[in-house]
C-alpha positions as CSV (number, residue, x, y, z in Angstrom):
1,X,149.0,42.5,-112.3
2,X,145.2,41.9,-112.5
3,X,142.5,41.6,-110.0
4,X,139.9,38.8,-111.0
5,X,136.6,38.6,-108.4
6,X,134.5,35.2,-108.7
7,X,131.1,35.2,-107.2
8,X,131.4,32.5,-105.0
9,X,128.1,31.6,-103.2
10,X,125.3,34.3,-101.2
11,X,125.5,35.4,-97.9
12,X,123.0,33.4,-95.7
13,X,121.2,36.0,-93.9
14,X,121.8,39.2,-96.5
15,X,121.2,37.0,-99.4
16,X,123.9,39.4,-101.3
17,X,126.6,37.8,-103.4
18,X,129.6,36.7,-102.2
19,X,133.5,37.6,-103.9
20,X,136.5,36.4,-103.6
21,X,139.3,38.3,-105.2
22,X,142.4,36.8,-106.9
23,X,145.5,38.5,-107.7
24,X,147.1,37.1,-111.3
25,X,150.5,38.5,-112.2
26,X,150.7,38.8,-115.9
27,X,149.8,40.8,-119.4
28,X,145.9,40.5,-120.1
29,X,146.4,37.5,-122.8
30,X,147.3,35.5,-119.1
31,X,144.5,36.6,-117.3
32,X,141.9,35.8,-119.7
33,X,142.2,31.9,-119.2
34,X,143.2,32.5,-116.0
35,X,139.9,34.2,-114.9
36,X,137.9,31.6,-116.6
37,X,139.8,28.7,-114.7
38,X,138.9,30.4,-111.5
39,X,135.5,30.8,-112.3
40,X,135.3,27.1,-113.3
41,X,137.0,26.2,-109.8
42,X,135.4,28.5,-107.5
43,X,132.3,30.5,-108.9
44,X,128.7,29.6,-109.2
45,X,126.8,30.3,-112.5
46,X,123.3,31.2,-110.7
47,X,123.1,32.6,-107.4
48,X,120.3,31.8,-105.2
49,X,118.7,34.2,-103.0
50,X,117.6,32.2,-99.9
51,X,117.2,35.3,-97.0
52,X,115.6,33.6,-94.2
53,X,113.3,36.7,-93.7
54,X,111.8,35.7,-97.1
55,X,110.7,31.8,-96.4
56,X,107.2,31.4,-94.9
57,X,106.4,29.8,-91.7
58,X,105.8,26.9,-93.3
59,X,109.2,26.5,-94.5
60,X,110.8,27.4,-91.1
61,X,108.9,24.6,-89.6
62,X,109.9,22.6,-92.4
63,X,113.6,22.8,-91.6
64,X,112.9,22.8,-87.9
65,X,111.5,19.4,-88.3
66,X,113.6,18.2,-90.3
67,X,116.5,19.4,-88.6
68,X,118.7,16.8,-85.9
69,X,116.8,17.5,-82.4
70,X,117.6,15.3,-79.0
71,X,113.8,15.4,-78.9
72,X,112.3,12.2,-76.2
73,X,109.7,10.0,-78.2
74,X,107.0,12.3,-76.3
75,X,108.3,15.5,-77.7
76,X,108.9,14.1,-80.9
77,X,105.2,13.1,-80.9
78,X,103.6,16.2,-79.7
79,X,105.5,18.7,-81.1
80,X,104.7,16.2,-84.3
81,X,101.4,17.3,-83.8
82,X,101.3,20.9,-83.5
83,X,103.4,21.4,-86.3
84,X,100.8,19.8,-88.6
85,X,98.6,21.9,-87.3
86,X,100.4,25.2,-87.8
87,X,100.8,24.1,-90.9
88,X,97.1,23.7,-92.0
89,X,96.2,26.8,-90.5
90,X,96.6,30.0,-92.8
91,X,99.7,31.9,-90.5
92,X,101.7,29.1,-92.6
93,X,101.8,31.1,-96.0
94,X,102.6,34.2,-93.6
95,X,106.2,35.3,-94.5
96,X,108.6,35.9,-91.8
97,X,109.5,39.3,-92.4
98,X,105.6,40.5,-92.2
99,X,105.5,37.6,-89.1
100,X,104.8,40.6,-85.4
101,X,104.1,39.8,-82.3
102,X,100.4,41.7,-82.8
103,X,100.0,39.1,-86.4
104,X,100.1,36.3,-84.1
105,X,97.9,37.9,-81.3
106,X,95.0,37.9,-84.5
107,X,96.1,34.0,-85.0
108,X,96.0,33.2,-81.7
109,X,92.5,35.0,-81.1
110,X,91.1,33.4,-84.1
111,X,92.1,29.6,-82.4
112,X,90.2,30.5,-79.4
113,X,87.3,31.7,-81.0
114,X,87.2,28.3,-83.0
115,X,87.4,26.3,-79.6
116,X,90.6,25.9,-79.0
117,X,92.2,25.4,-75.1
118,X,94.6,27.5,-73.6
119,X,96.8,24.3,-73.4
120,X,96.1,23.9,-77.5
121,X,97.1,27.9,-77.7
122,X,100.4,27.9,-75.4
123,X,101.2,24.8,-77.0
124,X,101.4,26.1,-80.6
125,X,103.1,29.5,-79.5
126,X,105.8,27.5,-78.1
127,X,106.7,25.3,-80.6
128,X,106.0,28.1,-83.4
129,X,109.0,30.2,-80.9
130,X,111.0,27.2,-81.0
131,X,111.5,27.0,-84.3
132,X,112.1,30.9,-84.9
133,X,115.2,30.6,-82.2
134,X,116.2,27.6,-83.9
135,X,116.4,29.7,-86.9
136,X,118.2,32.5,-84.9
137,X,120.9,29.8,-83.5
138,X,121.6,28.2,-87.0
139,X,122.0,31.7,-88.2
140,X,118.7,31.1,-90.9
141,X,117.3,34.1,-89.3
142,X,118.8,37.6,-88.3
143,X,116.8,38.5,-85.9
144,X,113.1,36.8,-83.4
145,X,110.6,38.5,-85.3
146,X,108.6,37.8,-82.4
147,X,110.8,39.3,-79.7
148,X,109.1,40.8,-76.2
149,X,105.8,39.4,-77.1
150,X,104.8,37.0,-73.9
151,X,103.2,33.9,-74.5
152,X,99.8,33.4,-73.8
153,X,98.5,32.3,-70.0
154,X,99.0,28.2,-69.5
155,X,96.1,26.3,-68.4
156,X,96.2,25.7,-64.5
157,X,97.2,22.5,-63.0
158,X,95.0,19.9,-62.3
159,X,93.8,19.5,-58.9
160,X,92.7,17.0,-56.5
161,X,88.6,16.4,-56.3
162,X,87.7,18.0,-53.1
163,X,86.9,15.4,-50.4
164,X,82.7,15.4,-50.9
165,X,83.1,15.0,-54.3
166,X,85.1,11.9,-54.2
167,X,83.1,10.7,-51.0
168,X,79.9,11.0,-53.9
169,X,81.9,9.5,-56.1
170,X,82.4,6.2,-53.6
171,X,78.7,6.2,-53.0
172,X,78.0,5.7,-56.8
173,X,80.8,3.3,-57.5
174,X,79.7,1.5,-54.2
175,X,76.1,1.1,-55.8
176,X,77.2,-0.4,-58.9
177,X,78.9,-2.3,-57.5
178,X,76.2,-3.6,-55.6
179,X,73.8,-4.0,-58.6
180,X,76.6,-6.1,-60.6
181,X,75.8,-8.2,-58.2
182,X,72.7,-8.9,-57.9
183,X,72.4,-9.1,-61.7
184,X,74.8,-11.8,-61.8
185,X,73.3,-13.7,-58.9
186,X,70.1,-13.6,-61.4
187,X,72.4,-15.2,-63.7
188,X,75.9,-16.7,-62.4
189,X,76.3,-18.3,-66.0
190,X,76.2,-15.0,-68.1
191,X,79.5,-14.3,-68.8
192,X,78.8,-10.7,-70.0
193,X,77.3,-10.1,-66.2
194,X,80.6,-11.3,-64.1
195,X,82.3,-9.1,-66.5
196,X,80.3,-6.4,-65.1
197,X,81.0,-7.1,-61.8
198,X,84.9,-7.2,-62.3
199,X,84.6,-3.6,-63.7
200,X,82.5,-2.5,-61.2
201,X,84.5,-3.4,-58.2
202,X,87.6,-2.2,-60.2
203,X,85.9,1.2,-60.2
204,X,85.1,1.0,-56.8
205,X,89.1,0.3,-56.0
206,X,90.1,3.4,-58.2
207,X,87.4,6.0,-55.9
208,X,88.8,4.1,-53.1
209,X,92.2,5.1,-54.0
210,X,91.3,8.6,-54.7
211,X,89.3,8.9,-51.9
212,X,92.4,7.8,-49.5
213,X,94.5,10.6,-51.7
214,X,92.4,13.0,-50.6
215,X,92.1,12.7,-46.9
216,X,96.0,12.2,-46.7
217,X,96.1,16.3,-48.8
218,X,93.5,17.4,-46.2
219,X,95.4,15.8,-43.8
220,X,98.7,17.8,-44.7
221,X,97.3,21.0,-45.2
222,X,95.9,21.0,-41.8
223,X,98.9,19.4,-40.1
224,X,101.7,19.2,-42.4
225,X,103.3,22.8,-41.0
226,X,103.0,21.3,-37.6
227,X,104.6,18.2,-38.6
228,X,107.1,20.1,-40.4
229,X,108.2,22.0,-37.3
230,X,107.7,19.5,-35.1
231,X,104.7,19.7,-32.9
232,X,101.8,17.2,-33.5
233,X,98.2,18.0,-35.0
C-alpha cells in the first residue's frame, strides 16, 4: 500500500501549498504510473503564491472594482472617481502588509496639505475601507490592516443662508433685475438684452424662493415646539 500526495492548488490567504493524499494498493511497479496519472489529473506543475497581504493597494482596488457590486449609477460614478485617484497617488504601490492605520494618517495629512476638503479626505478613506472589507469578506485578506483607526471628521452639513443674507441677496437680484430692463427698453430689438432680462428675473424668483425658505425655518424654530405641543406662537 502506498501513499501518493499531489500538490493541488495554494491556500488563498497562507499562500502554502495545498495536498491531497491518495492511497494506491499495490507493489511499487503499480504505483509509479499510478502517481503520475494522479498528478496529471489533479496536481499543478507551478504553484502560485498570491497571499493577499502581498498585493498593493492598487491591486486590491483593482479587484474591488472589478468585482460584481449592486452599486446605484451615483455610487458607481463617485466611487469611480476616488479610486482613480487613490490610484495616482503614491499609497498605491504601498503593500498591504506594511498598509497601518498611522501609514494612512501621513497619506491623509499629505492630501490636506495639498488642498484637499475634508469631504475629498472622508471620501477616499471610505472607499479605500471598502475595499479592504471587501477583501476580508471574499476571504482575499486575513485580517483589516486598518482596524480601530476612525475615519477622519466629515464636512458639516450645509445650512440655510441666514435671513439678512438672503434679504441682501433679493435687494441685488431685485436691482438687476431692474437694470435688464431699462437696457432693453433702450433697445426692445436686441435679442441678447431680453435674454438678460429673462435671467435676471429667473434669479430674482430663485432669492425669492430662498428667501420664503428662510422665514418658514425662522418661523419653526421659534414656534414649531409650540405647534408641536399644541399651543399657538
Amino acid at each position: 500500500m502506498w501513499e501518493i500526495r499531489v500538490v493541488v492548488g495554494t491556500h488563498p490567504l497562507t499562500g502554502r501549498r495545498k495536498q491531497r493524499s491518495f492511497t494506491v494498493h499495490g507493489d511499487g511497479e503499480y504505483a509509479a504510473p499510478r502517481q503520475a496519472e494522479l498528478v496529471a489529473d489533479h496536481g499543478v506543475r507551478r504553484v502560485y503564491a498570491d497571499r493577499g497581504d502581498r498585493l498593493t493597494v492598487e491591486q486590491l482596488l483593482d479587484r474591488f472594482e472589478a468585482a460584481p457590486h449592486r452599486w446605484s449609477p451615483t455610487t458607481l460614478r463617485s466611487y469611480g472617481g476616488v479610486l482613480r485617484d487613490l490610484r495616482r497617488d503614491r499609497l498605491a504601490r504601498c503593500c498591504l502588509d506594511r498598509l497601518t492605520p498611522a501609514v494612512l494618517g501621513v497619506a491623509l495629512a499629505r492630501w490636506a496639505a495639498a488642498g484637499a476638503t475634508p469631504s475629498t479626505l472622508s471620501g477616499r478613506f471610505h472607499v479605500l475601507h471598502s475595499a479592504i472589507t471587501w477583501g476580508v469578506c471574499e476571504r482575499l485578506l486575513g485580517w483589516d490592516p486598518l482596524v480601530g483607526m476612525r475615519s477622519p471628521p466629515r464636512p458639516y452639513p450645509r445650512k440655510h443662508l441666514p435671513p439678512p443674507q438672503v434679504r441682501q441677496l433679493f435687494a441685488v437680484a431685485e436691482r438687476r433685475r431692474l437694470a435688464a430692463v431699462a437696457r432693453l427698453l433702450e433697445r426692445p430689438a436686441s435679442r441678447q438684452r431680453a435674454l438678460d432680462l429673462f435671467l435676471a428675473e429667473r434669479n430674482e424668483l430663485l432669492v425669492r424662493l430662498a428667501l420664503i425658505r428662510a422665514r418658514v425655518a425662522v418661523s419653526w424654530r421659534r414656534c414649531g415646539w409650540r405647534i408641536w405641543t399644541g399651543g399657538c406662537c
